[in-house]
Backbone as a chain_set.jsonl record, in Angstrom:
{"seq": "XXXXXXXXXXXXXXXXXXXXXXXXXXXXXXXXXXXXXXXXXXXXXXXXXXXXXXXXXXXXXXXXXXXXXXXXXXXXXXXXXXXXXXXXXXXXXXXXXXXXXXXXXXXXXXXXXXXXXXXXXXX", "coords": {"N": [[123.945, 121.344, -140.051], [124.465, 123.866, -137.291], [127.766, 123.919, -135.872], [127.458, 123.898, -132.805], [125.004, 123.592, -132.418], [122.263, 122.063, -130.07], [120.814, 119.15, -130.233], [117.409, 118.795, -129.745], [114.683, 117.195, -130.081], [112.745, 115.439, -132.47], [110.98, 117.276, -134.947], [108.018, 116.12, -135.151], [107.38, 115.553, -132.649], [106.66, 117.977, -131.456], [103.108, 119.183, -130.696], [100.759, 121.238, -132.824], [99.859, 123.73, -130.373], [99.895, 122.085, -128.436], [101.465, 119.771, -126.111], [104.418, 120.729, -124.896], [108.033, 120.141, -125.358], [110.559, 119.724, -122.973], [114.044, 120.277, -121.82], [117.417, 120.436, -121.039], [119.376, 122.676, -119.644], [122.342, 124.923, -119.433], [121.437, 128.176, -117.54], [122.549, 130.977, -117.458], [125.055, 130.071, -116.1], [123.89, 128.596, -114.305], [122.159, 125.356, -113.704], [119.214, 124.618, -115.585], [116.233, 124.495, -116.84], [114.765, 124.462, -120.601], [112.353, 124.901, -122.965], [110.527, 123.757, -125.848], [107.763, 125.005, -128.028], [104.977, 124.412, -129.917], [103.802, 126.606, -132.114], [101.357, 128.525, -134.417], [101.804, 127.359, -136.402], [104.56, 127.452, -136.237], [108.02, 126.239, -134.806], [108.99, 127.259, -131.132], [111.259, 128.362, -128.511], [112.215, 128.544, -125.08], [113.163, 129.573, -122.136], [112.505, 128.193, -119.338], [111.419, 129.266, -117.293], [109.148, 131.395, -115.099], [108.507, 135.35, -115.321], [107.37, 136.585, -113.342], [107.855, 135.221, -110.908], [110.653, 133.117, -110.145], [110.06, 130.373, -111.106], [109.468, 127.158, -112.816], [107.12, 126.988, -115.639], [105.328, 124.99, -116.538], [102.714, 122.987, -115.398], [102.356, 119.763, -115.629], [104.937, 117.357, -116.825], [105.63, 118.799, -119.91], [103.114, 120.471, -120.08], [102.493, 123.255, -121.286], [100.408, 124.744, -122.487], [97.504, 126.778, -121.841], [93.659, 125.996, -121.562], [92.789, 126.719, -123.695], [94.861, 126.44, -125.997], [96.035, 128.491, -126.811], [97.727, 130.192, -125.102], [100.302, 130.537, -123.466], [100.651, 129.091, -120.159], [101.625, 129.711, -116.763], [102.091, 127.566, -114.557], [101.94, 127.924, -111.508], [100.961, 130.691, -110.705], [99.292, 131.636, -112.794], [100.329, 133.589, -114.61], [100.17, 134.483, -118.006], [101.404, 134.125, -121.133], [102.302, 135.076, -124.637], [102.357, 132.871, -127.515], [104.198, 133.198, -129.734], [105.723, 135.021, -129.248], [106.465, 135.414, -126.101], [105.965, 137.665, -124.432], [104.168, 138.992, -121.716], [100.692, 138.359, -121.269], [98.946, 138.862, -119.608], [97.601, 138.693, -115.687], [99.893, 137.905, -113.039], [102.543, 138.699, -114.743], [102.966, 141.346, -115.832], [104.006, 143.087, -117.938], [106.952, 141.738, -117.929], [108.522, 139.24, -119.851], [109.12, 135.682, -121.132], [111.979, 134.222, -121.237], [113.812, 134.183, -124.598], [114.86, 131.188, -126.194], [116.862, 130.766, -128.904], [115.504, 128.611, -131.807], [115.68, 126.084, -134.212], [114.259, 124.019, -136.69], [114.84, 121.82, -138.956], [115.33, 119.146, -141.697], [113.574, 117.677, -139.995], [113.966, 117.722, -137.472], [114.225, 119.069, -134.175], [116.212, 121.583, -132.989], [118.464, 123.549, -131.027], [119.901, 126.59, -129.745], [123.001, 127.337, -128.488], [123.962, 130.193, -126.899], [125.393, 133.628, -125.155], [124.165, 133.721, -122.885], [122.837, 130.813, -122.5], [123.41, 127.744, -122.448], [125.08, 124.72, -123.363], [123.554, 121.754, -120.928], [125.539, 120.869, -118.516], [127.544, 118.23, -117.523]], "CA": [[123.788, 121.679, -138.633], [125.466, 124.843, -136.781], [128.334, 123.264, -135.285], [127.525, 124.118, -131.509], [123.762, 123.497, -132.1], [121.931, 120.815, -129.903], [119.567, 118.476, -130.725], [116.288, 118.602, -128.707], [113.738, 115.912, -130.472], [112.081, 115.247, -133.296], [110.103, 118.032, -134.908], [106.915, 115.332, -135.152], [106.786, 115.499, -131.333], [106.364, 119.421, -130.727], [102.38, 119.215, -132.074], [100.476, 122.983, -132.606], [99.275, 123.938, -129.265], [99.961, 120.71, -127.141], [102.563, 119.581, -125.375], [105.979, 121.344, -125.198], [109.039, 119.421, -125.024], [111.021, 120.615, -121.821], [115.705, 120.285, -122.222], [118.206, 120.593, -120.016], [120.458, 123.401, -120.463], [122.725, 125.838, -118.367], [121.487, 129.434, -117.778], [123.562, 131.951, -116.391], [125.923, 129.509, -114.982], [123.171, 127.172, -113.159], [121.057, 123.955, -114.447], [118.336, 124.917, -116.075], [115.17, 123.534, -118.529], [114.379, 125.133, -121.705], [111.434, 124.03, -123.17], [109.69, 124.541, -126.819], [106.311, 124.747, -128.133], [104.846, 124.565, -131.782], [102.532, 127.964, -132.633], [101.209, 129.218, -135.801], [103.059, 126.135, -137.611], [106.205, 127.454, -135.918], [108.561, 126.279, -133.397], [109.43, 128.478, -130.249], [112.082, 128.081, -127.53], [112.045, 129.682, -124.214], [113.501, 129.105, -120.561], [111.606, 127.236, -118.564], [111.153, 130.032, -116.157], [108.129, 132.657, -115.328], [109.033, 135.931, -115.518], [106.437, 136.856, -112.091], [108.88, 134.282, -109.705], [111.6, 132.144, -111.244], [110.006, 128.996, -111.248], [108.901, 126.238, -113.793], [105.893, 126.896, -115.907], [104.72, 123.529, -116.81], [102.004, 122.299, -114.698], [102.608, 118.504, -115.701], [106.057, 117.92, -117.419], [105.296, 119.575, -121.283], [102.221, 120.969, -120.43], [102.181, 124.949, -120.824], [99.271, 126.051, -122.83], [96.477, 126.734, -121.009], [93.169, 124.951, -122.582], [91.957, 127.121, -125.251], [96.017, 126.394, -126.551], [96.517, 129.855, -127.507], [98.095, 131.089, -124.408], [101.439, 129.583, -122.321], [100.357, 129.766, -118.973], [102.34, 129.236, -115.848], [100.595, 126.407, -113.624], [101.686, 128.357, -109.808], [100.198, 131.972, -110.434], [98.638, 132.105, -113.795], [100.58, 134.096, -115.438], [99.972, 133.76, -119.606], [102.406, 134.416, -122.397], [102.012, 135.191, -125.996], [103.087, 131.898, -127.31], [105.457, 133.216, -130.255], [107.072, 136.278, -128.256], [106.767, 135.458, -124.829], [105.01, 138.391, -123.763], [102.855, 138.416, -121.182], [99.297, 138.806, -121.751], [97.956, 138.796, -118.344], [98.375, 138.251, -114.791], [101.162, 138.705, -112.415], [103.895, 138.501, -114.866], [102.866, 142.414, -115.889], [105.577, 144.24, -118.799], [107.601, 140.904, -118.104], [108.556, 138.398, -120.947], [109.829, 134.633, -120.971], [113.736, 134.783, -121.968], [113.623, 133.075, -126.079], [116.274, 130.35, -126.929], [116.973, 130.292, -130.42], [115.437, 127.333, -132.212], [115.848, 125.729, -135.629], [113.478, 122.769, -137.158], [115.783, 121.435, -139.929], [115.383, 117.634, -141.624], [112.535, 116.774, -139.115], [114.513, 117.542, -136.217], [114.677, 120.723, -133.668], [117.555, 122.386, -131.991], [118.667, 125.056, -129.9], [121.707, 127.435, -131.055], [123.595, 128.062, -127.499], [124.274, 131.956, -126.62], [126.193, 133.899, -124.292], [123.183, 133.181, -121.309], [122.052, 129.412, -122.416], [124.775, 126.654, -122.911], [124.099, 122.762, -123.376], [123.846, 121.474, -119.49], [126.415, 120.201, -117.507], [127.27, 116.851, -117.74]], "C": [[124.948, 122.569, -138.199], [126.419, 123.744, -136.093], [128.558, 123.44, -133.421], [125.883, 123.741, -131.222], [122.817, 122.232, -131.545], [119.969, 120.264, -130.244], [118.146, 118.778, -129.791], [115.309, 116.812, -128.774], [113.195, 116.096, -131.776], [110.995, 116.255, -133.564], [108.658, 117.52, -134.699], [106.531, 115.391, -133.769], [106.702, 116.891, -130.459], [105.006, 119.667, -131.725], [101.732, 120.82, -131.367], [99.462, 122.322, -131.614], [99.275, 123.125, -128.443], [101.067, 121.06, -127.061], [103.495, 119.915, -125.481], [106.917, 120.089, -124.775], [109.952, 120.606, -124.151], [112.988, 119.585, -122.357], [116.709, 120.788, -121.467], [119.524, 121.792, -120.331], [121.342, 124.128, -119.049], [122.328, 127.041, -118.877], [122.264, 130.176, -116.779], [124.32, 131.661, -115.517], [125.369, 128.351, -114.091], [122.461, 126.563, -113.981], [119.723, 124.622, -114.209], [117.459, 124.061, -116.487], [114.721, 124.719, -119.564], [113.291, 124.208, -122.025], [111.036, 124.513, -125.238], [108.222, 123.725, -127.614], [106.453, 125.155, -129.409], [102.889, 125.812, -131.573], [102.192, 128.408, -133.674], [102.179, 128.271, -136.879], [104.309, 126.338, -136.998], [106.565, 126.964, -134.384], [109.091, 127.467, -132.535], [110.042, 127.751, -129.026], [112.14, 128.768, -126.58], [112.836, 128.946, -122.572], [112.615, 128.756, -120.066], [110.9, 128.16, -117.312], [109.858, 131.43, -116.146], [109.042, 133.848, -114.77], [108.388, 137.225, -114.076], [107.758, 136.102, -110.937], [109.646, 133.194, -110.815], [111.268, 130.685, -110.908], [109.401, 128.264, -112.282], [107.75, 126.64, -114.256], [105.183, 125.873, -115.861], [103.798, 122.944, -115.637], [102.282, 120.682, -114.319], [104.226, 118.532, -116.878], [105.454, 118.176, -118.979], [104.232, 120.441, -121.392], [101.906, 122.631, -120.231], [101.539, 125.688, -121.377], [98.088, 126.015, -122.201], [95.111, 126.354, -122.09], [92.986, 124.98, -123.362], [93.446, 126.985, -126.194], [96.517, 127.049, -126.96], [97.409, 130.738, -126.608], [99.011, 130.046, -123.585], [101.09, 129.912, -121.179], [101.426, 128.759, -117.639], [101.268, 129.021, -114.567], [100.661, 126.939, -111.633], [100.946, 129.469, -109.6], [99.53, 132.323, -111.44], [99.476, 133.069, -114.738], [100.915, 133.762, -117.434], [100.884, 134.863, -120.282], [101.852, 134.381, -123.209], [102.836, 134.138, -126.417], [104.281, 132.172, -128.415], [106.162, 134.686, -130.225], [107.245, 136.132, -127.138], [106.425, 136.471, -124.086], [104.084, 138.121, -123.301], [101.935, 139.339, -121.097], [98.149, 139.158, -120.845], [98.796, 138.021, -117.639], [99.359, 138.617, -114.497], [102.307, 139.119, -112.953], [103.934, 140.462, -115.842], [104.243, 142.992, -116.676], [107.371, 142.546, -118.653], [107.329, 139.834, -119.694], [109.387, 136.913, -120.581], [111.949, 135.017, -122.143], [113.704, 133.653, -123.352], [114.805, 132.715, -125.98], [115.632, 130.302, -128.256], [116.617, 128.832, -130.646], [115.248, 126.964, -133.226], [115.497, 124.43, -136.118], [114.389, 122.934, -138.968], [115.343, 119.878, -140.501], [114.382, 116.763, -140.051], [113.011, 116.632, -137.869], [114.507, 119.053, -135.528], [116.049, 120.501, -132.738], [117.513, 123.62, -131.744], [119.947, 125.66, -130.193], [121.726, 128.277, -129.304], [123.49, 129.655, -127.732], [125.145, 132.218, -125.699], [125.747, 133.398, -122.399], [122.756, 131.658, -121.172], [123.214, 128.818, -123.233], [124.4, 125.416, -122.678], [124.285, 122.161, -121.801], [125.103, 121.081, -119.29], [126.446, 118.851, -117.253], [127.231, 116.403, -116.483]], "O": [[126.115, 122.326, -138.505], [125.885, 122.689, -135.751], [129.613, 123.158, -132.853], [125.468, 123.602, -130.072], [122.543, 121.367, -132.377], [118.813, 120.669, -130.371], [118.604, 119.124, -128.703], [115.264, 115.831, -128.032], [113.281, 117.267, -132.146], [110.086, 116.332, -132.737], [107.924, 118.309, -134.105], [105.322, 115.288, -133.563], [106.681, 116.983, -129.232], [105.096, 120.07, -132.885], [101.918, 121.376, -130.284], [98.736, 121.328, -131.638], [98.555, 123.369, -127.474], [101.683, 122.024, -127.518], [103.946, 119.397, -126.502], [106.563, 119.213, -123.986], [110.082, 121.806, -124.394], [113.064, 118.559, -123.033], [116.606, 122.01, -121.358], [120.422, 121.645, -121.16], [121.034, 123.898, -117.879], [122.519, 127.358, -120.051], [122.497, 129.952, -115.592], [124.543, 132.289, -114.482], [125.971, 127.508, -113.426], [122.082, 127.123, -115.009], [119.229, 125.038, -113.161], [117.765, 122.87, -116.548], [114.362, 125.823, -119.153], [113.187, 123.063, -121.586], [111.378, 125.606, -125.691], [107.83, 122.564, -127.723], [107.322, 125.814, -129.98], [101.721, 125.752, -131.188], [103.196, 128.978, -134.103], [102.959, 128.535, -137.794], [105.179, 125.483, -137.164], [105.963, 127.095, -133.318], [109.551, 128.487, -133.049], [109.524, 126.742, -128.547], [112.136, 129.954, -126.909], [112.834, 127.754, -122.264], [111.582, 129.192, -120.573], [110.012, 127.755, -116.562], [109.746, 132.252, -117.056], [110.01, 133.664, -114.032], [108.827, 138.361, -113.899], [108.454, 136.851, -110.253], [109.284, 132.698, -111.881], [112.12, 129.905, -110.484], [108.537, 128.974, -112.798], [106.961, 126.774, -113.321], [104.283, 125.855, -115.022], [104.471, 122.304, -114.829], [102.409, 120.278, -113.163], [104.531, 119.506, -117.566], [104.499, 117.413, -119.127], [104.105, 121.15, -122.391], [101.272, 123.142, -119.308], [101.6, 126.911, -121.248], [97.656, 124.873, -122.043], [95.332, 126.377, -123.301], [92.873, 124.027, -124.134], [93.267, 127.47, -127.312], [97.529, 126.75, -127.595], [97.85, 131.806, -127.032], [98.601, 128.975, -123.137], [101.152, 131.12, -120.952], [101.785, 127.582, -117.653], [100.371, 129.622, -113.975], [99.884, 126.575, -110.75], [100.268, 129.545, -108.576], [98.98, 133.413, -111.287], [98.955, 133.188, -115.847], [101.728, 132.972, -117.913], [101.018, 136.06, -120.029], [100.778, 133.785, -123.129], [103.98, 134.131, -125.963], [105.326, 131.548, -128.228], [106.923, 135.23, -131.024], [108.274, 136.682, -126.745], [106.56, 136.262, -122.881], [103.198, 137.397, -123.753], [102.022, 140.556, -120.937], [96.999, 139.542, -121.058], [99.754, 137.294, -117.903], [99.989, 139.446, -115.153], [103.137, 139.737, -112.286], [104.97, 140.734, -116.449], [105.299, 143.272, -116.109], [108.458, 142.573, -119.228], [106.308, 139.738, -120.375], [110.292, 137.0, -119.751], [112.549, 135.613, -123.038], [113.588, 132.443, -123.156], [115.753, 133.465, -125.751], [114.505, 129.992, -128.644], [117.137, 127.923, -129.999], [114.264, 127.589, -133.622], [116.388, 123.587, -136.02], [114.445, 123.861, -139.777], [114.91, 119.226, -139.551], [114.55, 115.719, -139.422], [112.683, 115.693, -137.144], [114.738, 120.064, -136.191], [116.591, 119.596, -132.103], [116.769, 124.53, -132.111], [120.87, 125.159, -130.835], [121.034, 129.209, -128.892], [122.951, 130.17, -128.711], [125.792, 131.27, -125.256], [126.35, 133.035, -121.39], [122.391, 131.193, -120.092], [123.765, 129.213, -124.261], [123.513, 125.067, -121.898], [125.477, 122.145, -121.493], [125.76, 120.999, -120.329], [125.458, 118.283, -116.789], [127.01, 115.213, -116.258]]}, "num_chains": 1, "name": "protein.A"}
């Protein structure tokens, strides 16, 4: 394990196309959530934020693919993401993208590898 890198959960509980696990982090100085979702066998990490208005995607807490599970969608205006770039695919969020946290499934576990913009919350 990187020595700055935090834990999230158990890779067994990010399954393809369900439920994201949502994580508390700091961005840009303020309390945040990061969240990540399992796509194409892989994990993906992303800010918690749409890229249309800065608020929460998640409809219910983990839930951000919309039904057919192929598309992250944000539950106030619709706007849908590509689930392993974060491009959006439609809707208001137009030439916008979700901001990616680094994430690393290791020994049955994921984590998140801080940066200069996303740091482990605030205690």
């Amino acid at each position: 394990m990187a020595a700055d890198e935090v834990l999230i959960c158990a890779a067994d509980a990010v399954l393809e196309g369900g439920k994201g696990v949502r994580f508390p982090l700091t961005a840009w100085g303020e309390d945040a959530t990061g969240f990540v979702v399992r796509y194409g066998g892989t994990a993906y990490g992303y800010l918690n934020r749409c890229a249309h208005v800065p608020i929460e995607l998640d409809w219910a807490e983990g839930e951000f693919f919309e039904s057919s599970g192929l598309y992250l969608m944000c539950s106030t205006h619709g706007a849908i993401y590509v689930p392993d770039s974060g491009r959006c695919a439609g809707g208001p969020c137009k030439g916008g993208r979700l901001q990616p946290i680094a994430v690393n499934e290791r020994d049955g576990q994921l984590y998140w590898q801080p940066d200069e913009y996303f740091r482990p919350a605030r205690a």
